[in-house]
One Martini backbone bead per residue (centre of mass of N, CA, C, O) as a GRO file, in nm:
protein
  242
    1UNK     BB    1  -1.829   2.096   2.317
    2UNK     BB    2  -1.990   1.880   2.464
    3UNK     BB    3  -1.919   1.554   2.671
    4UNK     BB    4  -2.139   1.263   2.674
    5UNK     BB    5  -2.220   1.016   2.911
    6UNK     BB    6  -2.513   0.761   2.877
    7UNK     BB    7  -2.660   0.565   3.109
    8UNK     BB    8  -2.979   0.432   3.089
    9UNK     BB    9  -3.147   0.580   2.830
   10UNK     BB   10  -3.387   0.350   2.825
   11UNK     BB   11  -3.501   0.491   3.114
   12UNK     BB   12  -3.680   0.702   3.265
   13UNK     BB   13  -3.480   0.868   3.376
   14UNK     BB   14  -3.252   0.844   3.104
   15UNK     BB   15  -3.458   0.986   2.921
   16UNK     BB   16  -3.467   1.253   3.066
   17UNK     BB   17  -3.200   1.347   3.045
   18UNK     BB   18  -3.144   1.344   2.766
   19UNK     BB   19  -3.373   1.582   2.733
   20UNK     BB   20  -3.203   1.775   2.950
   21UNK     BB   21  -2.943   1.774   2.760
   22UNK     BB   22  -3.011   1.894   2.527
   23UNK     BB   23  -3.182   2.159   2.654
   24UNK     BB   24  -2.887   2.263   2.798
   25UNK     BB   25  -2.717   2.182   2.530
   26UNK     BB   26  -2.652   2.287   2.201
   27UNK     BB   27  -2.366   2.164   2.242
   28UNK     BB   28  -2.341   1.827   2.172
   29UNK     BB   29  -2.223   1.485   2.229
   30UNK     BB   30  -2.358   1.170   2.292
   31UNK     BB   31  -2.287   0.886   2.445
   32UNK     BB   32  -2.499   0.556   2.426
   33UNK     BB   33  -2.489   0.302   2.632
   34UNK     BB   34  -2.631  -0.012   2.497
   35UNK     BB   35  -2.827  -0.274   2.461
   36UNK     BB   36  -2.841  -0.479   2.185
   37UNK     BB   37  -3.146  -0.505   2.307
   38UNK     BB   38  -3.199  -0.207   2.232
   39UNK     BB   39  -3.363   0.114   2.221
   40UNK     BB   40  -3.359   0.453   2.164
   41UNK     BB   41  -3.509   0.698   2.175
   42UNK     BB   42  -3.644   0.943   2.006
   43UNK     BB   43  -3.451   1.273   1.916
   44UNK     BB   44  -3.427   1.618   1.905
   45UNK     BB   45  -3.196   1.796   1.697
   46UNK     BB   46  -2.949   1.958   1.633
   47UNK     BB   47  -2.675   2.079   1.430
   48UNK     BB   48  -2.538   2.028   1.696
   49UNK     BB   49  -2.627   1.741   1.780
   50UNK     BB   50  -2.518   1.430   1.933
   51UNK     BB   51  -2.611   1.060   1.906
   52UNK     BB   52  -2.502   0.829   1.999
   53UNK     BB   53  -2.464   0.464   1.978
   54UNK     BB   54  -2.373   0.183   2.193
   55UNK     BB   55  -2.288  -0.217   2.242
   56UNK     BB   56  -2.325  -0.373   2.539
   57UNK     BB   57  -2.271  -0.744   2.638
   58UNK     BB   58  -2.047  -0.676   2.850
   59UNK     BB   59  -1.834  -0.528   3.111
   60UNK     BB   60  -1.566  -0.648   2.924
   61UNK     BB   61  -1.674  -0.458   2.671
   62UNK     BB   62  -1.640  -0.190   2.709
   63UNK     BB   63  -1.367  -0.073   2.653
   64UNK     BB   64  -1.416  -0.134   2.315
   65UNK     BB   65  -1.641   0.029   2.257
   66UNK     BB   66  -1.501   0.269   2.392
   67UNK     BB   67  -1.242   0.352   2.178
   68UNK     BB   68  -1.400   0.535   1.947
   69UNK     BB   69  -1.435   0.786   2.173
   70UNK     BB   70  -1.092   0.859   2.271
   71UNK     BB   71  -1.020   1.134   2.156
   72UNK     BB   72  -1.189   1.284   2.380
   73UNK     BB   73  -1.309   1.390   2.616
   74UNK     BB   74  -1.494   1.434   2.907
   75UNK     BB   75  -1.749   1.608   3.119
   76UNK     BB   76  -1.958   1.379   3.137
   77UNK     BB   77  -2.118   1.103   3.348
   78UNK     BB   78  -2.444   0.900   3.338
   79UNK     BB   79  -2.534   0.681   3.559
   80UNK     BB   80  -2.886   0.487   3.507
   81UNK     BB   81  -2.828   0.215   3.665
   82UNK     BB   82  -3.095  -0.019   3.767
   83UNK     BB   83  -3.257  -0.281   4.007
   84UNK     BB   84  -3.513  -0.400   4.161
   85UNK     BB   85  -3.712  -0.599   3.970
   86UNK     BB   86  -3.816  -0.925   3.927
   87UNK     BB   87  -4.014  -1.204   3.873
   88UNK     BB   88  -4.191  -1.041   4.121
   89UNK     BB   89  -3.921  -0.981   4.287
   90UNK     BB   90  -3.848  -0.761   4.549
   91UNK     BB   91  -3.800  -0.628   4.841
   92UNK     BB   92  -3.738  -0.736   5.188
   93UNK     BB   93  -3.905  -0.756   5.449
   94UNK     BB   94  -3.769  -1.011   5.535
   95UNK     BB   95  -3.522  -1.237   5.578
   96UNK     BB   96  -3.704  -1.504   5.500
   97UNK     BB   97  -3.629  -1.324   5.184
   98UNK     BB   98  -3.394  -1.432   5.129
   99UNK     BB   99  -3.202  -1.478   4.820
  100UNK     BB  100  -2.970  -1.555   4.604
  101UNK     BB  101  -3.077  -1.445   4.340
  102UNK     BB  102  -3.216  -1.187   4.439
  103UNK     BB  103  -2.907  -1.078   4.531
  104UNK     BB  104  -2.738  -1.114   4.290
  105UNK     BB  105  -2.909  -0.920   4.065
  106UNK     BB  106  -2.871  -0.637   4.298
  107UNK     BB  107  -2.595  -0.638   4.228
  108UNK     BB  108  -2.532  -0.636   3.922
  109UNK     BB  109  -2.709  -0.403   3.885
  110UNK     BB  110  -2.612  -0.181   4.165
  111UNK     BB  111  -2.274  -0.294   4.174
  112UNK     BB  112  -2.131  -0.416   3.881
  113UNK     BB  113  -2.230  -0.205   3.627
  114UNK     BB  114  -2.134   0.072   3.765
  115UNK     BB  115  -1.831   0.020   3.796
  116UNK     BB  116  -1.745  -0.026   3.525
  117UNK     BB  117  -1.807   0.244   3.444
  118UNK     BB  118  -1.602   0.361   3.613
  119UNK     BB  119  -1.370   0.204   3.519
  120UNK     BB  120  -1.402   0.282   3.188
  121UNK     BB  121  -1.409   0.618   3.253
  122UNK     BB  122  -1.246   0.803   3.440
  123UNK     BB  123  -1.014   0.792   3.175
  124UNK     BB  124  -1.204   1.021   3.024
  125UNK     BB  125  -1.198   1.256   3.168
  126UNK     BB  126  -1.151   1.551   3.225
  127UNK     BB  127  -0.817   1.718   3.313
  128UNK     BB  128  -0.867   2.067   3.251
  129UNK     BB  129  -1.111   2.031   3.329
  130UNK     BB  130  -1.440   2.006   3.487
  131UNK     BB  131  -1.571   1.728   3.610
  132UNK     BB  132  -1.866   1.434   3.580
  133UNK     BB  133  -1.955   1.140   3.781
  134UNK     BB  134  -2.295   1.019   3.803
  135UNK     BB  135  -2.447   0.804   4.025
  136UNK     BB  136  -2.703   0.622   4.074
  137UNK     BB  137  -2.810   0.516   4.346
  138UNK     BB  138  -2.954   0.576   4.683
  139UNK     BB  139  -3.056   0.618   5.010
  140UNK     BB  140  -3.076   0.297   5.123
  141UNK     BB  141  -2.751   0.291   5.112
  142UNK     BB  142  -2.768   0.411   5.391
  143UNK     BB  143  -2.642   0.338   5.730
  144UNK     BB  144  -2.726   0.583   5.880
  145UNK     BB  145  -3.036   0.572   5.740
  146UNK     BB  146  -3.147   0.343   5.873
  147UNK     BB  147  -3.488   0.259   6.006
  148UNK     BB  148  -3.628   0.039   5.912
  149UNK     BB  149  -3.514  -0.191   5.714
  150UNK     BB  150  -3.489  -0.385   5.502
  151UNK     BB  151  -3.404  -0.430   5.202
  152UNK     BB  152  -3.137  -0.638   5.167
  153UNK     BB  153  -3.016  -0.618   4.867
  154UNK     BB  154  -3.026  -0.335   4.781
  155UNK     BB  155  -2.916  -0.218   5.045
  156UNK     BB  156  -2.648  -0.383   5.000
  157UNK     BB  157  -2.564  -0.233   4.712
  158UNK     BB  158  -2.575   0.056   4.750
  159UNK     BB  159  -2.376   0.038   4.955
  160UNK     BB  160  -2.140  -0.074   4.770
  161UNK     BB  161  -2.166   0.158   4.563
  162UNK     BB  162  -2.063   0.394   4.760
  163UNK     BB  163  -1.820   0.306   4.790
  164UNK     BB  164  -1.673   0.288   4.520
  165UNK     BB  165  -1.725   0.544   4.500
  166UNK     BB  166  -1.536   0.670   4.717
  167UNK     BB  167  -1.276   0.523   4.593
  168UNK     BB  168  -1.279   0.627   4.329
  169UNK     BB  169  -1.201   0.894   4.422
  170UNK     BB  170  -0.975   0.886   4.568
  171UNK     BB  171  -0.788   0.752   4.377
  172UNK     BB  172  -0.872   0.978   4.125
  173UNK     BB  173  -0.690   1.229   4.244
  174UNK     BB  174  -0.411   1.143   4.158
  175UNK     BB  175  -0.510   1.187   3.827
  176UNK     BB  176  -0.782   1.392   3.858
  177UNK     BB  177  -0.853   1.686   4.042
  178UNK     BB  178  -1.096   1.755   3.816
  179UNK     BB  179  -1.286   1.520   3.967
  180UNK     BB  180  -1.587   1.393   3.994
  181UNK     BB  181  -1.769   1.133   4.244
  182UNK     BB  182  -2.093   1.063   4.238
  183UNK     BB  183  -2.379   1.020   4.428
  184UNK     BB  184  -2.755   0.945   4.335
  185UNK     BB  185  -3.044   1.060   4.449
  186UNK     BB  186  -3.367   1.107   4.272
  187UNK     BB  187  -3.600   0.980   4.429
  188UNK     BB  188  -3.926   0.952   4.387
  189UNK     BB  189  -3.974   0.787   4.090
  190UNK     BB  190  -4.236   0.718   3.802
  191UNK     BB  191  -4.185   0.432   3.752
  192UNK     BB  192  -4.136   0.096   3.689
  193UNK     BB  193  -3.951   0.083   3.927
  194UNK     BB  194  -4.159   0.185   4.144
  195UNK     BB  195  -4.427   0.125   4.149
  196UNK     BB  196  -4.534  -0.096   4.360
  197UNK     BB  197  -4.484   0.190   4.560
  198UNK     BB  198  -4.624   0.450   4.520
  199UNK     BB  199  -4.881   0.428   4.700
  200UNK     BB  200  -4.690   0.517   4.975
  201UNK     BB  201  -4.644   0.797   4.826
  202UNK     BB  202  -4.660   1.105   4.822
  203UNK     BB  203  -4.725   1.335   4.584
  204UNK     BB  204  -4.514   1.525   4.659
  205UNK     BB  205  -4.286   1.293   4.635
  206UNK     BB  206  -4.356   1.231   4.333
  207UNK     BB  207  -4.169   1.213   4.053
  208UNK     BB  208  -4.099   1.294   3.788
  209UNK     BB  209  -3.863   1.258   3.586
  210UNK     BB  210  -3.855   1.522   3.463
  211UNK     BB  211  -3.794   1.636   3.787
  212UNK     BB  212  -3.547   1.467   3.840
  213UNK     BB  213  -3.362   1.569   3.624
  214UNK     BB  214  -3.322   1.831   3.647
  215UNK     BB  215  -3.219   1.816   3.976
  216UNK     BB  216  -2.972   1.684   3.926
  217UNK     BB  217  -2.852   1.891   3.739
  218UNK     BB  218  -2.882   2.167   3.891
  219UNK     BB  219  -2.814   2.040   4.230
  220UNK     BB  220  -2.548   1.859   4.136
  221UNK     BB  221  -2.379   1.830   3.847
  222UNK     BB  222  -2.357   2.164   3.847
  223UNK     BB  223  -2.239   2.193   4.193
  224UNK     BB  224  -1.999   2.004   4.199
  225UNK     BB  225  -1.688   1.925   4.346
  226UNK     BB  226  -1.425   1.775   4.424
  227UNK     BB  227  -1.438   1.809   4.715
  228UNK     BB  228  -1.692   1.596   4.697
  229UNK     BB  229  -1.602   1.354   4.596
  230UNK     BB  230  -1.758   1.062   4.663
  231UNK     BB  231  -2.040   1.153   4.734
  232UNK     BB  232  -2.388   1.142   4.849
  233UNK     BB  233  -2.703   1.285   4.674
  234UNK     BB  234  -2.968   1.448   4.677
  235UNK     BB  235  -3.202   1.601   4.469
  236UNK     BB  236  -3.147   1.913   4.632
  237UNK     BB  237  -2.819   1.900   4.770
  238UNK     BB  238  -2.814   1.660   4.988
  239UNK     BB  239  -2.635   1.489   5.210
  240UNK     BB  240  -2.577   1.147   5.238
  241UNK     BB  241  -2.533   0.986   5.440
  242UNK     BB  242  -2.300   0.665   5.525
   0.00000   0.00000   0.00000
């Protein structure tokens, strides 16, 4: 049986994948870490499929909600946590539009909160066999590939996310050679969180959550093995420049 860790699966990709998992493992037992107040959209399973819930409201107690799922490793763990835009304000177009309020917010959400998922759960991970953890990403995270300039805190967020990426790779090779640690840019998808900014990107450019799902986990988390660990991947199977 499959045992897989899904973070963020409230959430338009989180659910897309978790429907993408349940349909590609017959035999799976997925372990869904959400806030307090949510609740996790109902999933159709076979008897031979279980999906637990446990609740966690700080990073800080990551660690003892998943205690009780630790008796027995997992083959993969993906994490779906981030957030573009809060009470009006989204990603900003000039240095101008800088405030310390969100930049701190796109900070805790898109590298504050995937960190401590890496920090508490990469000892969880299958050993003897290859396992794998997909940290949902961006683009614009890559300081080689920043052409257009703005959304700095998004940007600096994200970039931020890939290095901490990068060195928790490094740092579990020593412990675990057979664990792969990647970053997933999942494309332009149809969510809540890109709505505000659609209408400028080509429709063929535009994925259901559905079809960023797929892609993910066909081009991305089956295909890549410890060699990868560290890199960032777009949803193609295409590696995002560092």
């Amino acid at each position: 049986m499959a045992r897989i860790l899904l973070f963020g699966g409230t959430g338009g990709i989180g659910q897309a994948l978790m429907a993408a998992l349940v349909a590609h493992y017959p035999n799976v037992h997925v372990v869904a870490p959400i806030r307090p107040t949510a609740t996790l959209p109902p999933v159709t399973l076979s008897n031979t499929q279980t999906i637990r819930t446990i609740h966690w409201d700080s990073p800080d107690a990551l660690g003892d909600c998943l205690a009780p799922e630790a008796t027995a490793p997992f083959d993969m763990c993906l994490c779906a946590i981030g957030g573009l835009h809060q009470n009006g304000q989204g990603p900003e177009k000039k240095l101008a539009h800088i405030t310390p309020e969100y930049f701190q917010w796109a900070t805790h959400c898109n590298t504050v909160l995937p960190a401590m998922v890496i920090k508490h759960c990469a000892h969880l991970m299958a050993k003897q066999t290859p396992s794998v953890m997909g940290i949902l990403s961006a683009r614009v995270g890559s300081i080689g590939d920043n052409q257009l300039g703005g959304w700095y805190s998004y940007r600096a967020a994200k970039a931020a996310l890939n290095m901490i990426i990068k060195s928790a790779a490094i740092e579990m090779k020593r412990y675990n050679k057979n664990l792969s640690i990647v970053g997933i840019h999942p494309g332009t998808v149809a969510t809540a969180l890109s709505a505000p900014f659609q209408s400028h990107v080509k429709p063929e450019t535009l994925f259901t959550p559905q079809q960023s799902a797929t892609y993910i986990l066909n081009n991305i988390v089956h295909s890549v093995g410890p060699e990868q660990s560290g890199q960032v991947f777009a949803w193609d199977g295409q590696r995002v420049p560092e």
